[in-house]
C-alpha positions as CSV (number, residue, x, y, z in Angstrom):
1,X,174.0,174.1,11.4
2,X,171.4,171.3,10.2
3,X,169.3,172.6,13.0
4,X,169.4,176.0,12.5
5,X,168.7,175.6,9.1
6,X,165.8,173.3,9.4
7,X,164.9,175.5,12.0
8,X,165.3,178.9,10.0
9,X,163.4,176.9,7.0
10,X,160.3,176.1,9.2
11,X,159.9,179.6,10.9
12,X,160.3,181.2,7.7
13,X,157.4,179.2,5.7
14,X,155.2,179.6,8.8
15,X,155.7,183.0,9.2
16,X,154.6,183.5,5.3
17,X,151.7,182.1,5.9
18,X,150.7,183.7,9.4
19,X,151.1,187.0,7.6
20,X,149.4,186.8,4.4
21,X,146.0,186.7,6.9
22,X,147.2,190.1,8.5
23,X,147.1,192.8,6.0
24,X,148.2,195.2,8.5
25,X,151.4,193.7,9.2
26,X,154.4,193.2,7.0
27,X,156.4,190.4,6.2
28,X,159.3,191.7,5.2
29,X,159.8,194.1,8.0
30,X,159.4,191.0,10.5
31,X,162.5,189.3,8.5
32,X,164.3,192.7,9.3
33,X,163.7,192.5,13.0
34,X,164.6,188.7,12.3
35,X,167.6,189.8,11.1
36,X,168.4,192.7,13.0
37,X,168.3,190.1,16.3
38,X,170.5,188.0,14.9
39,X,173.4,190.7,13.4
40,X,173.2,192.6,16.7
41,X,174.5,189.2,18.9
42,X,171.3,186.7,19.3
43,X,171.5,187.4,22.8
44,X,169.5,188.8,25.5
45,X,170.9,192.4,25.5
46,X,170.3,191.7,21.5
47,X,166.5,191.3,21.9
48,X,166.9,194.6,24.2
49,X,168.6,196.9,22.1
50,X,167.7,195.7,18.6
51,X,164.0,196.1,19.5
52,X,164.7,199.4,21.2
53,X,166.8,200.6,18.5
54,X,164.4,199.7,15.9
55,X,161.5,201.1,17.4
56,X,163.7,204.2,17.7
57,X,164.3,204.1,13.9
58,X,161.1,204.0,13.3
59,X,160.0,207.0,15.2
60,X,163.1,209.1,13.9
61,X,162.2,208.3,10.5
62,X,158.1,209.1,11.3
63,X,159.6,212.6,12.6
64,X,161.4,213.1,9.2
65,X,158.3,212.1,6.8
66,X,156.2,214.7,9.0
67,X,158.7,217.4,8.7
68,X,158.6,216.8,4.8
69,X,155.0,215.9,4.5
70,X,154.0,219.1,6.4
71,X,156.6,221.1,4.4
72,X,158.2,222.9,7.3
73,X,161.2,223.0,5.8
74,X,160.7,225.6,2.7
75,X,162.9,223.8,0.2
76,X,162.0,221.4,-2.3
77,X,160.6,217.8,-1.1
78,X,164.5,216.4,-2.5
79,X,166.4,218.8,0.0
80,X,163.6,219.0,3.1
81,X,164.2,215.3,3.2
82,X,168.2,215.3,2.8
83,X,168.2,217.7,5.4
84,X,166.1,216.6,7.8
85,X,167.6,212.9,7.3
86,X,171.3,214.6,8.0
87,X,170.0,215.6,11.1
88,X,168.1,212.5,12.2
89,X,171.3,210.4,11.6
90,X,173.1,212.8,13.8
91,X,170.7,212.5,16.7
92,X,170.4,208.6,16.2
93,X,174.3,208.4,15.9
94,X,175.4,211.0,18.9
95,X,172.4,208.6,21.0
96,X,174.1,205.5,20.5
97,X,176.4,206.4,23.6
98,X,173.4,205.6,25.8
99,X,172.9,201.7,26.3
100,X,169.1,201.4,24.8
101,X,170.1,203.0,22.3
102,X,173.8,201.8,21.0
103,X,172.4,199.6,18.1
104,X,173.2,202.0,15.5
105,X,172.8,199.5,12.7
106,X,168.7,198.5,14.2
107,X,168.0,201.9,14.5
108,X,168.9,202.4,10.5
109,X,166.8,199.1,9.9
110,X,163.8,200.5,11.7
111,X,164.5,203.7,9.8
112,X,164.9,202.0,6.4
113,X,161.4,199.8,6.9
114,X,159.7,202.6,7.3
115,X,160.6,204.5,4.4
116,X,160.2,201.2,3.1
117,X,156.7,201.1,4.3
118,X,156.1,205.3,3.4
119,X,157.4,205.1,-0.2
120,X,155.5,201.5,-1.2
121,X,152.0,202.3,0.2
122,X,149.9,204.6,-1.4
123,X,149.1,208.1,0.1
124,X,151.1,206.6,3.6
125,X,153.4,210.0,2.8
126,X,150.9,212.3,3.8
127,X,149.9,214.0,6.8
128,X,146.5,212.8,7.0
129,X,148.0,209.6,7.5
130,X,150.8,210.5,8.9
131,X,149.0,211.9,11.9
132,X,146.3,209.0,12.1
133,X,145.7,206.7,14.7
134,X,144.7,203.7,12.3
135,X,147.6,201.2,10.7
136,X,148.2,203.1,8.0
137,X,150.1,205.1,10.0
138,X,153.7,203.9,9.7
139,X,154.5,204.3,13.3
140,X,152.0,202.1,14.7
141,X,151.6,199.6,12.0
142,X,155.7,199.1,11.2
143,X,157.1,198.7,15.4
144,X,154.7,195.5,15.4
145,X,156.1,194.2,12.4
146,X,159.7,194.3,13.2
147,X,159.3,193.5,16.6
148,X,157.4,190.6,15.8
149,X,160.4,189.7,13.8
150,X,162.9,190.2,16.9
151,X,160.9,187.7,18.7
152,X,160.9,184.9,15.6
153,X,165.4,185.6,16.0
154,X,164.9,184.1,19.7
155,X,162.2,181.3,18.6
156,X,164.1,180.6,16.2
157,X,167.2,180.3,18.4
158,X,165.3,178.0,20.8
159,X,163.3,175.4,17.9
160,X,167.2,175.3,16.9
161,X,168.2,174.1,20.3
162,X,165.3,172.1,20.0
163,X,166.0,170.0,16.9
164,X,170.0,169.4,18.2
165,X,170.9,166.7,19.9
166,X,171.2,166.7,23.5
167,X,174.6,165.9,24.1
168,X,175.5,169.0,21.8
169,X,173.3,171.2,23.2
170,X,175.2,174.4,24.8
171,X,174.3,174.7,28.8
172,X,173.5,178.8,28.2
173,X,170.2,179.0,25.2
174,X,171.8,182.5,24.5
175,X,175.0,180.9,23.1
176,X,173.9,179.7,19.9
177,X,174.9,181.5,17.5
178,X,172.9,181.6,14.2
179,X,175.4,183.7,12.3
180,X,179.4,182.8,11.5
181,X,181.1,184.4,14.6
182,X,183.5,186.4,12.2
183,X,180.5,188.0,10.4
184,X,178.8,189.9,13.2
185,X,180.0,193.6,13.9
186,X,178.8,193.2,17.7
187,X,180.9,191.5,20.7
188,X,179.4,188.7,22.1
């Protein structure tokens, strides 16, 4: 537990700094894939379907700005986006049955950030940017973020291993857990 802390405690002020020099990245959304690593089982098939899943959420929730942004719905803004957010959830939840993508709770975190992302930045709910291939665009410039974050879960994991002592150390890296067993909603 020292370990992981100390471990959690060094990442965490690193990271900060790392991404206050890269405007076009996000902090916050790189804790979420942190996160989402760890909640979905800090293993390998973790880092698979946690990325994959929020990578998912991220396009599914892209597809439901445009659809609002462009007004093809012809209801207000409100209802085009309660609508087409019904019917994303459906696809992302009637999906899960197919291995990549049975992370149910990453694909929500990928599709929270980047409402996050489309409701905190200024003019990023709009189809000029929307459609642009520049990092304003919340599905190039969010995936990186949150993926990054996937990838501090399993450095994180290993500087953990790291700073225990060797004759505690577990023979598989994958089996330290980072989270209380009884609080994850994924099987080992």
């Amino acid at each position: 537990m020292i370990a992981g802390s100390l471990s959690a405690a060094l990442l965490a002020g690193v990271t900060v700094v790392a991404f206050s020099s890269l405007p076009e990245l996000w902090v916050w959304a790189a804790f979420v894939g942190w996160a989402s690593y760890d909640h979905s089982g800090a293993n390998a098939k973790a880092l698979l379907t946690s990325s994959v899943c929020m990578v998912f959420g991220v396009v599914m929730a892209w597809l439901v700005a445009l659809i609002v942004a462009k007004g093809t719905l012809p209801l207000s803004s409100t209802a085009a986006s309660g609508i087409a957010a019904g019917i994303a959830s459906f696809v992302i939840v009637f999906v899960s049955r197919f291995m990549p993508f049975s992370n149910v709770p990453a694909t929500f975190y990928g599709f929270a950030s980047t409402f996050a992302f489309l409701l905190m930045m200024p003019n990023a709910f709009s189809i000029d940017a929307l459609t642009s291939f520049a990092l304003r665009n919340a599905v190039l410039c969010v995936p990186p973020s949150l993926l990054i974050g996937s990838v501090l879960g399993v450095i994180h994991q290993r500087l953990a291993l790291l700073l225990t002592a060797t004759a505690q150390r577990p023979v598989n890296p994958f089996a330290v857990r980072l989270t209380h067993p009884g609080r994850t909603s994924q099987k080992k």
